[in-house]
DRENPA-3360 file (N, C-alpha, C; in nm, 2 decimals, always signed):
BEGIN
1 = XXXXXXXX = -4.07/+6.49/-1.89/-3.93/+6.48/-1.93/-3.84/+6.45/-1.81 ~ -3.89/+6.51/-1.72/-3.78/+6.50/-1.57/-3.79/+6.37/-1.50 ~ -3.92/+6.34/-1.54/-3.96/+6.18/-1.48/-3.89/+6.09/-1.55 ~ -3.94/+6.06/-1.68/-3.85/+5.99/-1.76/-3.67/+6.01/-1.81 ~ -3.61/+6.10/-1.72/-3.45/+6.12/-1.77/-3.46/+6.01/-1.59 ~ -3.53/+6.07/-1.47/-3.51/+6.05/-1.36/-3.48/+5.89/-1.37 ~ -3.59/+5.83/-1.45/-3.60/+5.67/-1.45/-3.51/+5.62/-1.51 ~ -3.47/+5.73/-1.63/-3.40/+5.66/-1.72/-3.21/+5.65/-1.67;
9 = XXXXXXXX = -3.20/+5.75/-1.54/-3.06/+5.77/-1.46/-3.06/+5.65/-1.37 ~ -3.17/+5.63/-1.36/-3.22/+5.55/-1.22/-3.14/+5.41/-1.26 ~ -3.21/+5.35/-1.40/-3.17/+5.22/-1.48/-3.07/+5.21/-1.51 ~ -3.02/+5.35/-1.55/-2.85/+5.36/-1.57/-2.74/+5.30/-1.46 ~ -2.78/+5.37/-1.36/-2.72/+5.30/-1.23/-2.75/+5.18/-1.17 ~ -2.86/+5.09/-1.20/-2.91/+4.98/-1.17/-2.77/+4.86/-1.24 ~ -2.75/+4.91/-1.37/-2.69/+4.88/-1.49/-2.52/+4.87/-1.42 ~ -2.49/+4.99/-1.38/-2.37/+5.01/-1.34/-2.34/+4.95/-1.21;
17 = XXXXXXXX = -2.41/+4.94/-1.13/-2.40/+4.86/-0.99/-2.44/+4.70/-1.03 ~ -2.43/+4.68/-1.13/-2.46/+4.49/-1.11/-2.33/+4.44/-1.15 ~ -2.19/+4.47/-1.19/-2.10/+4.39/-1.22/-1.99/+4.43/-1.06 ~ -2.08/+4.55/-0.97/-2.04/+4.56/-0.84/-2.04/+4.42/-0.79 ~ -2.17/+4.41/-0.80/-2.23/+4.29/-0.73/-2.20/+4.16/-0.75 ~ -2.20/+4.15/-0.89/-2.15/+3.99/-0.95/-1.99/+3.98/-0.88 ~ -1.94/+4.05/-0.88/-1.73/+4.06/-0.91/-1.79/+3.97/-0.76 ~ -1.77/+4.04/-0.59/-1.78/+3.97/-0.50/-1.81/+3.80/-0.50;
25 = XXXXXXXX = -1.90/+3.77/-0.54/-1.96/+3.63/-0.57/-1.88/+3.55/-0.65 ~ -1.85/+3.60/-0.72/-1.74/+3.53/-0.88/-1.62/+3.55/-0.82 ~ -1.58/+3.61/-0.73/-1.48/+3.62/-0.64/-1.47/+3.51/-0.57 ~ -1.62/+3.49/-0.51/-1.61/+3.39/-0.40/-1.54/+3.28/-0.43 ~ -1.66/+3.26/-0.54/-1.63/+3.11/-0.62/-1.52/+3.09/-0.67 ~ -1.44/+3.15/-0.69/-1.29/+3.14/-0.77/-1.22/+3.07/-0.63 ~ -1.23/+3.18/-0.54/-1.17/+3.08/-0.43/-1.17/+2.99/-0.33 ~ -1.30/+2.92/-0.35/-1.39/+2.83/-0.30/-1.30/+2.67/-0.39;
33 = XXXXXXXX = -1.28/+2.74/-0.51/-1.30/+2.61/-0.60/-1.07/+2.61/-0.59 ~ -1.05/+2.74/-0.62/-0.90/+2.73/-0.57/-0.84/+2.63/-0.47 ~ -0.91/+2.69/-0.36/-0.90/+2.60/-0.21/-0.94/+2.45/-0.20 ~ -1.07/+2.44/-0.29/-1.04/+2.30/-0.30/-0.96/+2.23/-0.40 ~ -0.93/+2.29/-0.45/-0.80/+2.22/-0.55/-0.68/+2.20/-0.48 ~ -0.66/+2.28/-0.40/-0.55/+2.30/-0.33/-0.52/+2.19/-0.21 ~ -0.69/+2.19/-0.19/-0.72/+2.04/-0.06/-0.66/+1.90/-0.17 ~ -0.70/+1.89/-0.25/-0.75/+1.79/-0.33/-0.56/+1.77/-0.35;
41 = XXXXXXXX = -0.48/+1.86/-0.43/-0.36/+1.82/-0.44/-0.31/+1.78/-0.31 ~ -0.31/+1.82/-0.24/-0.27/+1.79/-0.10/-0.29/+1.64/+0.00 ~ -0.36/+1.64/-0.07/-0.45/+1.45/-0.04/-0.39/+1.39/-0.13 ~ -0.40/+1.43/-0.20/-0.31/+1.33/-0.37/-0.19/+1.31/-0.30 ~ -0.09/+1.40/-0.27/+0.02/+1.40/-0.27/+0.05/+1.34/-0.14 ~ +0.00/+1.36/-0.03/+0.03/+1.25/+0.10/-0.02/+1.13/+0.08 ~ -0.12/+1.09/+0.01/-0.17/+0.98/-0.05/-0.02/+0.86/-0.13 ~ +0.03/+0.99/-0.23/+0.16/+0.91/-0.28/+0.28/+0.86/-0.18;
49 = XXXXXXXX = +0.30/+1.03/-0.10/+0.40/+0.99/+0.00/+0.38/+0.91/+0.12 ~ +0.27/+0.89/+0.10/+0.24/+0.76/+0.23/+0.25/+0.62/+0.22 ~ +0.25/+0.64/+0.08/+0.29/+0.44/+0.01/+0.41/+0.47/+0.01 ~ +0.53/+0.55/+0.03/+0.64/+0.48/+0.06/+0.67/+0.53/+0.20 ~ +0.60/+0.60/+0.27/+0.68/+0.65/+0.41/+0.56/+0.62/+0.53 ~ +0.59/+0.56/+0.64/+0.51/+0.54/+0.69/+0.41/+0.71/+0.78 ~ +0.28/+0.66/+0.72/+0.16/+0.76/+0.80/+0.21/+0.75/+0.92 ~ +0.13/+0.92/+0.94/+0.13/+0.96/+1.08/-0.08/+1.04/+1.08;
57 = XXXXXXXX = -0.11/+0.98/+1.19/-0.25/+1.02/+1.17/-0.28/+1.13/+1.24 ~ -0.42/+1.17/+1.22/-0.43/+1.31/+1.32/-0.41/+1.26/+1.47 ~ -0.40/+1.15/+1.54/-0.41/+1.13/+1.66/-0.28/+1.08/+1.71 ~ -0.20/+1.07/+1.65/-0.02/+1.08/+1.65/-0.05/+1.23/+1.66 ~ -0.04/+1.26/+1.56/-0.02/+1.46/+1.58/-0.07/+1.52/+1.73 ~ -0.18/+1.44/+1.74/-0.23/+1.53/+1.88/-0.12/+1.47/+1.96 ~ -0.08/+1.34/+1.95/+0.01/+1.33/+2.10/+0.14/+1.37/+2.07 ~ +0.19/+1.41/+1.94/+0.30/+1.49/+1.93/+0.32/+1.65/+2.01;
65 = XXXXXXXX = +0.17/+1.64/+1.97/+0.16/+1.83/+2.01/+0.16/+1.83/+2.17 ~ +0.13/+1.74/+2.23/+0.16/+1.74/+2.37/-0.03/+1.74/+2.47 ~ -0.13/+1.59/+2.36/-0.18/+1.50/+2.39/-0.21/+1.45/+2.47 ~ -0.27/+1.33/+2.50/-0.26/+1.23/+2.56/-0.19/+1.15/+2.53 ~ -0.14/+1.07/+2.61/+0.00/+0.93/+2.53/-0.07/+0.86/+2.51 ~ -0.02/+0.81/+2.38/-0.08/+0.70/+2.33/+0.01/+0.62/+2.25 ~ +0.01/+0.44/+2.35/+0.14/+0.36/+2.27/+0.08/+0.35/+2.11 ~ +0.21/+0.33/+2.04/+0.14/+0.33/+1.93/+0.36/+0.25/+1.83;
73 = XXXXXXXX = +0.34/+0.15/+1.77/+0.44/+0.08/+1.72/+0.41/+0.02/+1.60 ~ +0.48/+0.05/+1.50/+0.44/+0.04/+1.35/+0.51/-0.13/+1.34 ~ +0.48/-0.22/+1.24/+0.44/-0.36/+1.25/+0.41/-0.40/+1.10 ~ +0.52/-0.41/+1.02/+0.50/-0.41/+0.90/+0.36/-0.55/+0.89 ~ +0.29/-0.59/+0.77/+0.21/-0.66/+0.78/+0.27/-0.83/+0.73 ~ +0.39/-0.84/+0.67/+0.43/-0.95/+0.68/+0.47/-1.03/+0.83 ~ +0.53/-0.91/+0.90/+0.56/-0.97/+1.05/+0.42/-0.97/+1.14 ~ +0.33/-0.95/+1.16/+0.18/-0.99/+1.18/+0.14/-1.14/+1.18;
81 = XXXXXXXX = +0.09/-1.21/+1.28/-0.01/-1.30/+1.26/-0.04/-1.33/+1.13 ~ -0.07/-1.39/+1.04/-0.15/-1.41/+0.91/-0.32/-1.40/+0.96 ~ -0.34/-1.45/+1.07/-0.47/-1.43/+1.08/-0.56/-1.35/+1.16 ~ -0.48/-1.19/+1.16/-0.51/-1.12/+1.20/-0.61/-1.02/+1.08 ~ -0.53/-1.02/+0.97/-0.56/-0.95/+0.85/-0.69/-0.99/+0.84 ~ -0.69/-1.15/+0.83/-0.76/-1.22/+0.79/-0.91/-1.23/+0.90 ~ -0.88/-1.21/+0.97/-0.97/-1.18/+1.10/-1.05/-1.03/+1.10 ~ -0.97/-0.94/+1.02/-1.01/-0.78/+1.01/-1.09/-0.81/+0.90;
89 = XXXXXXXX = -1.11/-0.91/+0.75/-1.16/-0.92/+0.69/-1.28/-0.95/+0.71 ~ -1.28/-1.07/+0.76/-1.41/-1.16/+0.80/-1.51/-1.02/+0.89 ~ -1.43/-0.96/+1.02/-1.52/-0.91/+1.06/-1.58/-0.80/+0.99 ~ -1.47/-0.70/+0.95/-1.52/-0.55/+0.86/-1.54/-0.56/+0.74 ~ -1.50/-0.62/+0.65/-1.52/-0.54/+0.47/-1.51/-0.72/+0.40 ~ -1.57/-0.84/+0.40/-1.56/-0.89/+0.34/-1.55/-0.92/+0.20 ~ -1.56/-0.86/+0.16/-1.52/-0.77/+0.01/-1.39/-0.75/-0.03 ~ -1.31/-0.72/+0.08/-1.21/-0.60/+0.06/-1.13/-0.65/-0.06;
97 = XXXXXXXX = -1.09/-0.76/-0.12/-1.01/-0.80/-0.20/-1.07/-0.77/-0.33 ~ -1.20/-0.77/-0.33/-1.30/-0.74/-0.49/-1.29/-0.59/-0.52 ~ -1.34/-0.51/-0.40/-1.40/-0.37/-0.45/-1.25/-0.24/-0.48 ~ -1.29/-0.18/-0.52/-1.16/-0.10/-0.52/-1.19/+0.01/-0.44 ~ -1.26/-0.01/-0.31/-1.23/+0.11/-0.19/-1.39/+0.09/-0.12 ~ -1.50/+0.11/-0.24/-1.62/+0.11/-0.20/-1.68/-0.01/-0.20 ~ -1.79/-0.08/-0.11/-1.86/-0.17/-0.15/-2.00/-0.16/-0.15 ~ -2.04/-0.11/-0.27/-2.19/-0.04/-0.27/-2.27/-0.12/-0.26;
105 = XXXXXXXX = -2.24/-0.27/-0.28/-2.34/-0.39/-0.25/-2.40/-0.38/-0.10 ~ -2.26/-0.37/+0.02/-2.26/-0.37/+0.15/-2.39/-0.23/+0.20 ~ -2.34/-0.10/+0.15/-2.40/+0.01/+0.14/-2.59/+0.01/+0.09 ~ -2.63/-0.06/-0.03/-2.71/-0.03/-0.06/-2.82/-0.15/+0.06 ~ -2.69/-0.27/+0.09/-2.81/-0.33/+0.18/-2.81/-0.31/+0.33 ~ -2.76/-0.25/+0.32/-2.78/-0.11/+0.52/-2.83/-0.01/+0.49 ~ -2.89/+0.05/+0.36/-2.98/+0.15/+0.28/-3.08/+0.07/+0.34 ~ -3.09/-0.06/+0.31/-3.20/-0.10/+0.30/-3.26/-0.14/+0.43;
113 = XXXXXXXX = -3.17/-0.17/+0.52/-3.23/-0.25/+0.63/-3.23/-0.15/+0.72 ~ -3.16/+0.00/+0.73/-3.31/+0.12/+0.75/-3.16/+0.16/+0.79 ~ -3.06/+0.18/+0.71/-2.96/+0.32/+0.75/-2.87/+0.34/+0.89 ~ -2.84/+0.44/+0.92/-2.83/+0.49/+1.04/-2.68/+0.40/+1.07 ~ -2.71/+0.36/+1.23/-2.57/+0.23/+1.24/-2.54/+0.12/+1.19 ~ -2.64/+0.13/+1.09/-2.61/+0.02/+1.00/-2.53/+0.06/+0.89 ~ -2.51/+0.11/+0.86/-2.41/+0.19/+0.76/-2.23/+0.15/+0.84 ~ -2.22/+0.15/+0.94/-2.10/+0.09/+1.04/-2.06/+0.01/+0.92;
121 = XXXXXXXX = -2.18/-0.11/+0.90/-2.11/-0.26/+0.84/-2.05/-0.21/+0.69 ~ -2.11/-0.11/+0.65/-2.07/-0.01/+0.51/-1.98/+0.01/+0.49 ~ -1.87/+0.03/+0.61/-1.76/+0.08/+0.60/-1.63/+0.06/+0.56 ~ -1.59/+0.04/+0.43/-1.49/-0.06/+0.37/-1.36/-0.04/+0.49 ~ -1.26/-0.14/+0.46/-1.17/-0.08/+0.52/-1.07/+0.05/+0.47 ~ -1.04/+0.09/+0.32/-1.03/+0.15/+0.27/-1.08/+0.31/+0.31 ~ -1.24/+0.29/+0.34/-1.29/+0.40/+0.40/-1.24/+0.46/+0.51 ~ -1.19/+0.36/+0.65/-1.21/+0.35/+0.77/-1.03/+0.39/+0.75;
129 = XXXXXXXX = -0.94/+0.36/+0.65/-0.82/+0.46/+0.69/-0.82/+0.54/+0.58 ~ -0.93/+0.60/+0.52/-0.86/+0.73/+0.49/-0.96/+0.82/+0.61 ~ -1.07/+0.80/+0.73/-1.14/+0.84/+0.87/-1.03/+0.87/+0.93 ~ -0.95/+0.74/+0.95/-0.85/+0.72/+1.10/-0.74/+0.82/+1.05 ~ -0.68/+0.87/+0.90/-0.55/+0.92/+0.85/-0.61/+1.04/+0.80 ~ -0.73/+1.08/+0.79/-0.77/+1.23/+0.73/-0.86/+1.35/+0.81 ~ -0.97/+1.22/+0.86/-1.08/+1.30/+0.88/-1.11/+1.31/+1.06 ~ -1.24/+1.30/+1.07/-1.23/+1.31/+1.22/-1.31/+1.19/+1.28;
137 = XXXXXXXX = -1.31/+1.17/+1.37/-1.38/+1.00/+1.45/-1.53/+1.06/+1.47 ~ -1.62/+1.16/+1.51/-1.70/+1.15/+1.50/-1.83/+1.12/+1.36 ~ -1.94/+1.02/+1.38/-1.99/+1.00/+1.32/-2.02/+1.08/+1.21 ~ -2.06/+1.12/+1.09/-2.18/+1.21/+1.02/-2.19/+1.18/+0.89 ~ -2.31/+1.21/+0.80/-2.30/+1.17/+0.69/-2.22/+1.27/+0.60 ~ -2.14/+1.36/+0.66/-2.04/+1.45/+0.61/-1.90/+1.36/+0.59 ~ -1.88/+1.34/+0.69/-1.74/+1.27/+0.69/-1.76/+1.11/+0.62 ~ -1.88/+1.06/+0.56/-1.88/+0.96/+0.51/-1.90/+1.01/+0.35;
145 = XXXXXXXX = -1.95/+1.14/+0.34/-1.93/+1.14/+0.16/-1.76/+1.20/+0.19 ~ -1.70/+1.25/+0.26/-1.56/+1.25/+0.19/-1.47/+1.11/+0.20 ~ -1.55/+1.02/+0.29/-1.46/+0.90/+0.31/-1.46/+0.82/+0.15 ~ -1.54/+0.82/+0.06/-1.60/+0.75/-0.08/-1.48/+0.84/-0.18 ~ -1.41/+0.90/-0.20/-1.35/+0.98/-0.29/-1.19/+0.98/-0.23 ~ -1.23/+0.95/-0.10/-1.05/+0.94/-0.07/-1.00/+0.76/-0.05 ~ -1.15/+0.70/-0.03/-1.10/+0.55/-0.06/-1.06/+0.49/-0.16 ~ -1.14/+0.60/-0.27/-1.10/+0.54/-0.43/-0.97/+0.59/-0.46;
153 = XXXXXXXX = -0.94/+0.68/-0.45/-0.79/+0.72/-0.43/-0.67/+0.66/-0.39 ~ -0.65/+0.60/-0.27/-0.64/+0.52/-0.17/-0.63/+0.39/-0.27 ~ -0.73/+0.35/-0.27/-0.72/+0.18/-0.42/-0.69/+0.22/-0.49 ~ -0.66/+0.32/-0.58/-0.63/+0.32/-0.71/-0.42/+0.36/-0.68 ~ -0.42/+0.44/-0.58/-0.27/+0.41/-0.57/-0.17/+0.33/-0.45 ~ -0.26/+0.26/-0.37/-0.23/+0.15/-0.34/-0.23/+0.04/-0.33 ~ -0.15/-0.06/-0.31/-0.17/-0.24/-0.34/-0.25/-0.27/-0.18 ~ -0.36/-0.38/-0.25/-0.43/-0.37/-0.09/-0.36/-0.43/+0.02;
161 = XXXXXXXX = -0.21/-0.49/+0.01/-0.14/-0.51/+0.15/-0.12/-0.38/+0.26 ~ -0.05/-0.29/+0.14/-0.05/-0.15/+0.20/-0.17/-0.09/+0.24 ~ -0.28/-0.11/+0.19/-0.40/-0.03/+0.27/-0.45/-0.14/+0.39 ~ -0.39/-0.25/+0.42/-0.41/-0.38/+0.47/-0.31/-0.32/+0.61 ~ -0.19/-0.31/+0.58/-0.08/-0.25/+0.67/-0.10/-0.14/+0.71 ~ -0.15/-0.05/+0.67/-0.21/+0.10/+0.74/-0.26/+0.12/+0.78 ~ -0.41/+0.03/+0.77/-0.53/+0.03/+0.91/-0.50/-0.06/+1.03 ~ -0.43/-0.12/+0.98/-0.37/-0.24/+1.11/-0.29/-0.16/+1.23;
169 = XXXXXXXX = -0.22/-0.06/+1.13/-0.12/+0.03/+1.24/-0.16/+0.17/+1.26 ~ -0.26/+0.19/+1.24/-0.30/+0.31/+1.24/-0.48/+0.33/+1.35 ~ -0.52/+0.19/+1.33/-0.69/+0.17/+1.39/-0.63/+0.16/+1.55 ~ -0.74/+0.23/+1.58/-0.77/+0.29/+1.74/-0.81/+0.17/+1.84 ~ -0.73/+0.11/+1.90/-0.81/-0.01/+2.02/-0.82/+0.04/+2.15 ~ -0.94/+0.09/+2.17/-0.88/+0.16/+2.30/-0.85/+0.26/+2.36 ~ -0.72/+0.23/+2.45/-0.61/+0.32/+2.51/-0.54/+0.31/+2.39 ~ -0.49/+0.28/+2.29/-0.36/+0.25/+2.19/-0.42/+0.24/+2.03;
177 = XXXXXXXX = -0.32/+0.27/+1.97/-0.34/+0.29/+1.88/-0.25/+0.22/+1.79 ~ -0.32/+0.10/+1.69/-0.23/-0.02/+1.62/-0.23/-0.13/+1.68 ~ -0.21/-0.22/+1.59/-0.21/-0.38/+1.62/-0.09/-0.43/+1.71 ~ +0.03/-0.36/+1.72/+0.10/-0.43/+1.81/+0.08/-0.37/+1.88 ~ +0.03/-0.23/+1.94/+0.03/-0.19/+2.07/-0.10/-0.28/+2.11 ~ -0.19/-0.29/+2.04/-0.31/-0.38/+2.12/-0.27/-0.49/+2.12 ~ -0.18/-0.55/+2.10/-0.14/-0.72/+2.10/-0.06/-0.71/+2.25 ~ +0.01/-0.60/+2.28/+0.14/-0.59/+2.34/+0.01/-0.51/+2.51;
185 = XXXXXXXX = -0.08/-0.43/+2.49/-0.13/-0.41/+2.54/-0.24/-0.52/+2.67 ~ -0.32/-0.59/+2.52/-0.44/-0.70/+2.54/-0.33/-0.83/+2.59 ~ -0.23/-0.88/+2.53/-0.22/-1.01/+2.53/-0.06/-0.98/+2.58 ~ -0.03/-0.89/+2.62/+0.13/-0.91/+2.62/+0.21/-1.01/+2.53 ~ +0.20/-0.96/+2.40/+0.31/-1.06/+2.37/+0.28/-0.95/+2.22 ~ +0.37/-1.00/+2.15/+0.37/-0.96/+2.01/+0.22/-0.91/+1.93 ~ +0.25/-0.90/+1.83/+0.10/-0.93/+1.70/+0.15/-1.05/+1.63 ~ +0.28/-1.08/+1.60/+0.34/-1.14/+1.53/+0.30/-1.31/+1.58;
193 = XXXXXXXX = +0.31/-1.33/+1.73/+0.25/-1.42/+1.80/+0.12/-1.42/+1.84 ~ +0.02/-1.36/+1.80/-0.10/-1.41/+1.81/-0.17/-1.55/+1.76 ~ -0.24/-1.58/+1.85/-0.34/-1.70/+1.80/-0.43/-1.65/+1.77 ~ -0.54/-1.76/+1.69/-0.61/-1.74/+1.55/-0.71/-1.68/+1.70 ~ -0.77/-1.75/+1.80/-0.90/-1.68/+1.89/-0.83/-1.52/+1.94 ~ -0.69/-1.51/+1.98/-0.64/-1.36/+2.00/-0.68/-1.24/+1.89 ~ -0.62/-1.34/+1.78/-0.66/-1.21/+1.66/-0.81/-1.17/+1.63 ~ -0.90/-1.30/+1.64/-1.01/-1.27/+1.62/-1.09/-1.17/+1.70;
201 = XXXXXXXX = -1.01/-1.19/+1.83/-1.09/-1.07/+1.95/-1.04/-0.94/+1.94 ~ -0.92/-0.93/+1.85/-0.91/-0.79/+1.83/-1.01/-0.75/+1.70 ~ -0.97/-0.81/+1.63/-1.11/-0.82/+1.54/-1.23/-0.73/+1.53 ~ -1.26/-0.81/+1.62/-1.40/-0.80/+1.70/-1.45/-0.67/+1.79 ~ -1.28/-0.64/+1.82/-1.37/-0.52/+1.92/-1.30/-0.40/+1.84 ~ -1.27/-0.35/+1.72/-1.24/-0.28/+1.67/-1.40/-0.20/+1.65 ~ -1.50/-0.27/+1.59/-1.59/-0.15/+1.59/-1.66/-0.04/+1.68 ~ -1.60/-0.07/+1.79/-1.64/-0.03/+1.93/-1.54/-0.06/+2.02;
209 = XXXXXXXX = -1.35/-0.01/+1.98/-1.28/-0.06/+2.08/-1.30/+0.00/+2.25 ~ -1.36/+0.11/+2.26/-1.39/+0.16/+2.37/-1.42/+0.12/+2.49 ~ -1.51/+0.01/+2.45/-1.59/-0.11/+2.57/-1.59/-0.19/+2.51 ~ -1.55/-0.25/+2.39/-1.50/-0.41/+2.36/-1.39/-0.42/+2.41 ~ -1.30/-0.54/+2.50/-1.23/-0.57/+2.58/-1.19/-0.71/+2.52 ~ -1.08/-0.71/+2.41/-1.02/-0.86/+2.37/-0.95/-0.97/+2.47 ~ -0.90/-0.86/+2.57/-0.85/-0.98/+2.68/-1.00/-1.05/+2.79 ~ -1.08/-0.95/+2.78/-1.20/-1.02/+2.90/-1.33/-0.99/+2.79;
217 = XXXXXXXX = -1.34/-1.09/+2.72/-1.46/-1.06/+2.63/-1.61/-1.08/+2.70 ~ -1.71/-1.00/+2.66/-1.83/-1.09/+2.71/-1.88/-1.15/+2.60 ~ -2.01/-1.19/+2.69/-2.06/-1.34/+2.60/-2.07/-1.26/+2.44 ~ -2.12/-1.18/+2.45/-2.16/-1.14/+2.29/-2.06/-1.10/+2.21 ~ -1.97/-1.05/+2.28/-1.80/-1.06/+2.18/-1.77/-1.18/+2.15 ~ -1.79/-1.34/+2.25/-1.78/-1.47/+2.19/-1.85/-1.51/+2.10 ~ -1.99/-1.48/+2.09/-2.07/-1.53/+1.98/-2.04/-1.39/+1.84 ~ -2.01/-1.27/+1.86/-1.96/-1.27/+1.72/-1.79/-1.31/+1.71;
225 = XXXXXXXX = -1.74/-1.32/+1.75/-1.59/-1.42/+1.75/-1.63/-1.53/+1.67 ~ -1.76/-1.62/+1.73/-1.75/-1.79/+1.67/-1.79/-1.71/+1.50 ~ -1.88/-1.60/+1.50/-1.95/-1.61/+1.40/-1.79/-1.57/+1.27 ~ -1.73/-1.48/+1.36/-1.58/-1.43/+1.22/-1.53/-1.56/+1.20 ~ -1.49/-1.66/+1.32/-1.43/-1.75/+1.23/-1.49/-1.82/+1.20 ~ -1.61/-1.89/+1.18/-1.70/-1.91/+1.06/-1.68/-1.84/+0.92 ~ -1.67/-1.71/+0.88/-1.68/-1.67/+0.81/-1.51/-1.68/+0.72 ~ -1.38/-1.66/+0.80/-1.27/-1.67/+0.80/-1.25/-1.84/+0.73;
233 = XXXXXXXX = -1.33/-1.89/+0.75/-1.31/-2.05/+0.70/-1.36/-2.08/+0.54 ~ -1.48/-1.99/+0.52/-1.55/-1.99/+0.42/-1.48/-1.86/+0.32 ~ -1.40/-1.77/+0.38/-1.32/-1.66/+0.27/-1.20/-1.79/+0.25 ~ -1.14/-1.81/+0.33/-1.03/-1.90/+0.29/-1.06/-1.98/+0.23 ~ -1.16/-2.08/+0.20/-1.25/-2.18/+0.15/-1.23/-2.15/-0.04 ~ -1.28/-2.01/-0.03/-1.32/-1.91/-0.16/-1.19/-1.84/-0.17 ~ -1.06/-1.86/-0.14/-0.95/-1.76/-0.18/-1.02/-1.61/-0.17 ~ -1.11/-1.58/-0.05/-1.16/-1.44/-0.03/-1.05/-1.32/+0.00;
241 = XXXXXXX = -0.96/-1.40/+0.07/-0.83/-1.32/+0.12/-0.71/-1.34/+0.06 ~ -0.70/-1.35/-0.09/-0.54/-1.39/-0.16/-0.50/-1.27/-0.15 ~ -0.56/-1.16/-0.15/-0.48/-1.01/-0.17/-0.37/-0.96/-0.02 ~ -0.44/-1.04/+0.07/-0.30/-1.03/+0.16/-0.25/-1.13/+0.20 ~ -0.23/-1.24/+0.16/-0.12/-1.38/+0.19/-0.01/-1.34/+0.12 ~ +0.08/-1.40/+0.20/+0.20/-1.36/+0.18/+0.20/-1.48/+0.02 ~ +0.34/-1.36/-0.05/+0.35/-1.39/-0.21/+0.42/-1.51/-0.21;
% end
């Protein structure tokens, strides 16, 4: 009898200590999923307030906070070159006028041709400013599953001029950050005055502005240069780029 009341107190308290245990956990999760709701409205909502006010990215903030300087001059996309847009197309997201953020076509065929840096050419432009306006510059397959949910976002509440105008003033060349400071930097002179080979070499060295150099290219920046405007002749050819010509 003493054995079996002993077992039977034993099970009692087994009984009483498990809604100890659950509460912490169900605790956790409540605020796990809180917090990301909280993330999620908070993206929504500078998402909205950023189609009418112009972004500020994490790398403005760092040189606010007292940084490194970094020129950086906003450049609406009508006052731009026309064939600079058009030069960002050809080189990065040939697509960009079809897909609404993602181009899983681009993606599944750098799946295929073995991953890794090949996933670069994956990267819509869409993706590459909500990177440059949310997340962080180093590579990982972390920061590329949040870049797929904030690009759809991103397309669904903006017109692609504006997501066309954001990464133009917001993408990293360099020392500088945006199309007129690298215009003003590379070529001294405007963005608005660029020539079709100037725009193309910014272009060009956006995927690697670091050591791609638009004012002193080497040979292999010229042969992918001939190859964008090749490609720039054949989107224009195909109305590839009507989503940013002027109306």
């Amino acid at each position: 009898m003493t054995g079996d009341r002993s077992q039977s107190e034993e099970a009692l308290g087994d009984r009483e200590l498990e809604p100890t245990a659950i509460k912490p956990a169900r605790f956790s999760l409540r605020r796990a999923i809180s917090l990301a709701l909280i993330v999620l409205a908070g993206l929504f909502f500078a998402t909205v307030v950023f189609r009418a006010l112009t972004p500020i990215s994490p790398v403005a903030v760092a040189e606010l906070l007292g940084g490194p300087k970094i020129n950086a001059s906003w450049l609406p996309l009508g006052k731009m070159s026309s064939d600079l847009p058009l030069a960002v197309i050809a080189s990065e997201d040939g697509r960009f006028c079809d897909h609404w953020g993602v181009d899983w076509a681009a993606v599944r065929d750098a799946i295929n041709q073995g991953g890794g840096a090949r996933l670069r050419g994956a990267s819509t432009i869409p993706m590459q400013v909500a990177k440059n306006l949310y997340l962080w510059p180093q590579r990982s397959y972390q920061r590329k599953m949040l870049e797929v949910p904030l690009a759809y976002l991103m397309s669904a509440l903006w017109p692609k001029k504006v997501v066309m105008e954001t990464y133009l003033n917001i993408a990293p060349w360099g020392p500088v950050i945006g199309a007129e400071a690298a215009s003003q930097y590379y070529f001294h002179k405007s963005a608005t005055a660029l020539t079709r080979q100037e725009a193309i070499l910014l272009a060009v060295a956006l995927p690697n502005p670091s050591i791609r150099n638009p004012a002193n290219p080497s040979p292999r920046m010229l042969r992918i240069a001939r190859a964008v405007e090749e490609r720039m002749r054949i989107l224009e050819s195909r109305r590839g780029v009507r989503c940013v010509e002027p109306a």
